[in-house]
N, C-alpha and C positions, 0 to 999 in steps of 0.2 A: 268698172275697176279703175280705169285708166284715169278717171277724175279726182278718186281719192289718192291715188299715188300723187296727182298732179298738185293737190291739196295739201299733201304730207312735204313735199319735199322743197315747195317754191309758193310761200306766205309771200315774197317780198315783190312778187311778179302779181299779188293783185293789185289792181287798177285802184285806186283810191282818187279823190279830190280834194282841192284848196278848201272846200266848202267839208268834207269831211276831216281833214285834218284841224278846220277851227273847231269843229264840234268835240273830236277826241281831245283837244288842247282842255275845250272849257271845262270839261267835265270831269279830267282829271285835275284839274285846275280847283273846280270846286263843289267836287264832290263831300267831302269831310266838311263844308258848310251847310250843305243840301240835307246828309244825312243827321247833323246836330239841331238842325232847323226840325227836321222829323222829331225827332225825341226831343225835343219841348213843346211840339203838338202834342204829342203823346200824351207826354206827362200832366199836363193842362187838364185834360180831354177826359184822362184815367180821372181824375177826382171827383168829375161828373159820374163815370160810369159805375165805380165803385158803389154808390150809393142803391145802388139797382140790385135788385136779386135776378140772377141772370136765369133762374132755375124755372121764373114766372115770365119770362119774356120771349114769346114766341116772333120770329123774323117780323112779319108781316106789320107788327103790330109796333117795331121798331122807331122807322123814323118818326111817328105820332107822340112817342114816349120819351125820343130822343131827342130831337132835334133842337128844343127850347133846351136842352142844355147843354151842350155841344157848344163852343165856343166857336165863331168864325173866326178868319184869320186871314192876313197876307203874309205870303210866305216870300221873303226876299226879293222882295218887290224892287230894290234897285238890279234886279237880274231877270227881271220881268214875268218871274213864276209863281205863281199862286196856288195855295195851296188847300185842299177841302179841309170841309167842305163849302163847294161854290155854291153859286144860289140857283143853278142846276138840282133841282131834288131828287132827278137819277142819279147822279154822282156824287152828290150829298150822302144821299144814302147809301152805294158803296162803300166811304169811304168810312161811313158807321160798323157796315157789316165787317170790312178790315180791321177796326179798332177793339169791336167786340168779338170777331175771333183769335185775334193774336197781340192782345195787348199783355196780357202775364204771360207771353210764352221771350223769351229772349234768344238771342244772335250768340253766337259763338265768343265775340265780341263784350258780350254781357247788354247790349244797347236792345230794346224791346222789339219784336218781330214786325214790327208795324210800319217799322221805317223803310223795309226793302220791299214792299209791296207800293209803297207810295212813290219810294224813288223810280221805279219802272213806269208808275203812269208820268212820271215826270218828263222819263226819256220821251217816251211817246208822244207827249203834246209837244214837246220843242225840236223833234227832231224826224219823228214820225211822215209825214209832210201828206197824210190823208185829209181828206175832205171833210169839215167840221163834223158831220152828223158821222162818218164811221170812228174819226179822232176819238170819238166821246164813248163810242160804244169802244175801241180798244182800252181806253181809260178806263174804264166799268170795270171790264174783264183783268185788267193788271191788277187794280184794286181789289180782286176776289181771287186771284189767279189761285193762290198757296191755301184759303180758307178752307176748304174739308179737308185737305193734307197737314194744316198746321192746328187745325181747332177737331174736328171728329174723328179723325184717323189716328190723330198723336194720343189724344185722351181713350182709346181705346187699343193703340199698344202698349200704353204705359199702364194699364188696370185701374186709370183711375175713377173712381166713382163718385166722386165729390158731384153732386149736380150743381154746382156755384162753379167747376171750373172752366167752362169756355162758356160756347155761346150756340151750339146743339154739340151739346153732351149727349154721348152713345148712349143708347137703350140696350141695356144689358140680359133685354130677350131675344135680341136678335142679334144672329150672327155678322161678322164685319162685311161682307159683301152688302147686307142687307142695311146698315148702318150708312155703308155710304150713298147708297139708294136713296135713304131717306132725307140723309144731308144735302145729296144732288136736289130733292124734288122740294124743299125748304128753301131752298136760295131759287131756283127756278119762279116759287113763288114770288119770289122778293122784285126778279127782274125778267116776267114773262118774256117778253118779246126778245129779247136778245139769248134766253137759256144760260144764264148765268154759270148753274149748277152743272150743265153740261160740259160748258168750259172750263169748272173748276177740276172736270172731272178728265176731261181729255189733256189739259195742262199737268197732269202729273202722273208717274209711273203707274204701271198697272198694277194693281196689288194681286198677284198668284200664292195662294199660298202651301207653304208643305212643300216646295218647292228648293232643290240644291243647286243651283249653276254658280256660276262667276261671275264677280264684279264686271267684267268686257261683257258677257252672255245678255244682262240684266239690261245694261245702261246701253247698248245694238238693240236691243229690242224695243226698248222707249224712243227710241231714236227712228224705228219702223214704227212706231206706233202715234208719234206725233205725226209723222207722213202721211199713217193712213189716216187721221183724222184731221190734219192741215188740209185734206180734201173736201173734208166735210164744211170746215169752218174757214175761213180766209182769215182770220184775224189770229190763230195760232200763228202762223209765222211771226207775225210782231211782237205777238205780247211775250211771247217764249226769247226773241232774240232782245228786246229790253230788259227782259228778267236777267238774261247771260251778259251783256253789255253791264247792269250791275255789278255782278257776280265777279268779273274778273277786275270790277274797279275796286274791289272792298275783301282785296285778300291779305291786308294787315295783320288779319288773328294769324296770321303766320308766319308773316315776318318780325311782328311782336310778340312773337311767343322763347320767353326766356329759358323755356326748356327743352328746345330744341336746339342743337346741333346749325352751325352755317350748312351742311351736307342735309342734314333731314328738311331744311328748309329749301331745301334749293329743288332735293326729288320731290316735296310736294306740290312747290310751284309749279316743276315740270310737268307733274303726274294731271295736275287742275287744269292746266292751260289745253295740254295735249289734247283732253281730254272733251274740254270744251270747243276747240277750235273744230276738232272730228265733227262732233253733234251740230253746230252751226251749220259748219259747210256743206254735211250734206242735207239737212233740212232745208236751208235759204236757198239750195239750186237744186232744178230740175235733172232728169238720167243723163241729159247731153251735158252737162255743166254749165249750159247758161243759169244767169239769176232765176229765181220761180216769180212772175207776174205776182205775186201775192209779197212777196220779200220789198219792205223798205230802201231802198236802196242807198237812201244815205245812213241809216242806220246801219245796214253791212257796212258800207265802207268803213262810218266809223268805229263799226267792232271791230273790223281791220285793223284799221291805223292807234287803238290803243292796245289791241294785241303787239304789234310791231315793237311796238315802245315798252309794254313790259316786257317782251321778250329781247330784249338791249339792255334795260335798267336791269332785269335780274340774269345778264350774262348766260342767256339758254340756250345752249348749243343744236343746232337743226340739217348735221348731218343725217347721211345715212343711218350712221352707225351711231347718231348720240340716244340718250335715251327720250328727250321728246319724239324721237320717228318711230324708236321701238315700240312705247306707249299708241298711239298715233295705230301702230301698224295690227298693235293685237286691238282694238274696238273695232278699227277696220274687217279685220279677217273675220271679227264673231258677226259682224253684221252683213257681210257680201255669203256666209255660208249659212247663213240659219235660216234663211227668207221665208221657205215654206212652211217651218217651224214657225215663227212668226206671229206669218201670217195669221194659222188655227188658234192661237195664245190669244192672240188681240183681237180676233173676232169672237172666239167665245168669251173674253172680258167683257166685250163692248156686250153683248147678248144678257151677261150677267148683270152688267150695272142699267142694263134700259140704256143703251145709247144706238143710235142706228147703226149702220152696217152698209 
């Protein structure tokens, strides 16, 4: 307990570096170059793929089908990042399977889903600072992170049946646990050695269904659930804290949104930030509160140091008594009293979808 109060009440007492502070600079710096650079991949990329009937195209059978015509490219190459797909054919292929599953699906923003899966393997090659061959395999996994949650799980709560609309569209004899079985053990194929489909599937919320709790109840318990599978897999702490180092750089749809209120924009920000900062902090560190050996460490920092700075440019108060500590304080409380609950929830997940235990 004493870590998360510690966490809640003194952001400005973490330790950061010169070396992290240039990184938060650059990136908010040129982020909105990084992400427009994405969506002219995209868009390129989608004229090739349109021509496909996605309904005939099984994973495996992919990069064979795709690759001649798939445009390569360098991506902002005066900033020294390059962007797939490289002439790596694991990662080539990735960043087809991201293409093909969330290229007709779009961002809040209206900008195509493809770009915030790409800008996370971004973070991680320039900031990550692991060892070429696991670098590659976090890149993999960012690149596929969102793909059964944004390509078989979407098309299967939204009823849609269309078989042209993603890229494994649900089979509509089997129920959604089984659906996402199938989708795990389909990208599994795509990328054996690593378990693709496993990380796709431990990178995101557990799906319970028939189920009533709370927004705090839900989002404590993925936060125990990335835990108990950042055991299993070392490369969750990275790909999960690039995804969130995104996430907080690219919350424009809400300060650009004209139909909100300066006050509704300001609880959301709160509400987002709060909320992310909790999940970080206690995922990237261990029960005592040092860092977790698996956590990046420049990469915290500079989740740090660009947390800092939006919460100054958007004026966020981090009393006791503001509502960032209150927010903060209820994800906190549902997650230090539910453990044993949890626990049984995400083990019989993991049981349900074939993940180990």
């Amino acid at each position: 307990m004493g870590i998360l109060v510690e966490a809640s009440t003194q952001i400005e007492n973490i330790p950061v570096t010169p070396k992290a502070e240039e990184a938060a600079d650059w990136l908010q710096q040129c982020i909105q170059s990084l992400m427009d650079e994405c969506v002219n991949w995209t868009t390129t990329n989608t004229q090739a793929v349109t021509k496909l009937t996605l309904s005939d195209l099984s994973l495996p059978e992919m990069e064979s089908t795709l690759t001649a015509r798939i445009q390569s490219t360098t991506f902002l190459s005066d900033l020294g990042m390059p962007l797939s797909p490289y002439e790596n054919s694991l990662v080539s292929k990735a960043a087809l399977v991201n293409l093909l599953g969330s290229y007709m699906v779009t961002r809040k923003d209206g900008k195509p889903y493809t770009t915030h899966p790409m800008v996370a393997a971004m973070i991680i090659d320039r900031f990550s600072q692991l060892p070429p061959e696991k670098q590659q395999t976090a890149h993999i996994l960012a690149l596929v992170h969102d793909f059964i949650e944004e390509d078989t799980l979407r098309l299967y709560l939204e009823g849609n049946t269309d078989p042209t609309a993603g890229c494994i569209t649900p089979d509509w004899n089997l129920s959604l646990i089984q659906n996402l079985k199938r989708a795990k053990e389909m990208l599994n194929t795509v990328f054996p050695d690593i378990k693709a489909g496993d990380a796709a599937l431990e990178l995101m919320e557990p799906i319970i269904e028939n189920e009533t709790v709370s927004n705090e109840y839900k989002h404590a318990r993925f936060v125990y659930w990335l835990q108990l599978r950042a055991e299993k897999d070392p490369f969750i702490r990275t790909v999960k804290l690039a995804d969130k180092i995104h996430y907080i750089l690219d919350l424009d749809y809400i300060t650009k949104d004209e139909e909100l209120t300066d006050i509704e924009k300001a609880e959301k920000l709160t509400s987002r930030l709060a909320k992310t900062y909790f999940s970080m902090y206690t995922l990237m560190h261990t029960p005592d509160g040092e860092l977790h050996p698996d956590t990046p460490e420049l990469m915290w920092k500079t989740f740090v140091c660009i947390l800092k700075d939006l919460l100054a440019t958007f004026k966020i108060e981090r009393s006791e008594d503001s509502d960032f500590a209150k927010t903060f304080e209820k994800y906190k409380a549902a997650y230090l009293q539910n453990h044993s609950t949890f626990y049984t929830e995400c083990t019989n997940y993991a049981l349900e979808v074939d993940l180990t235990i």
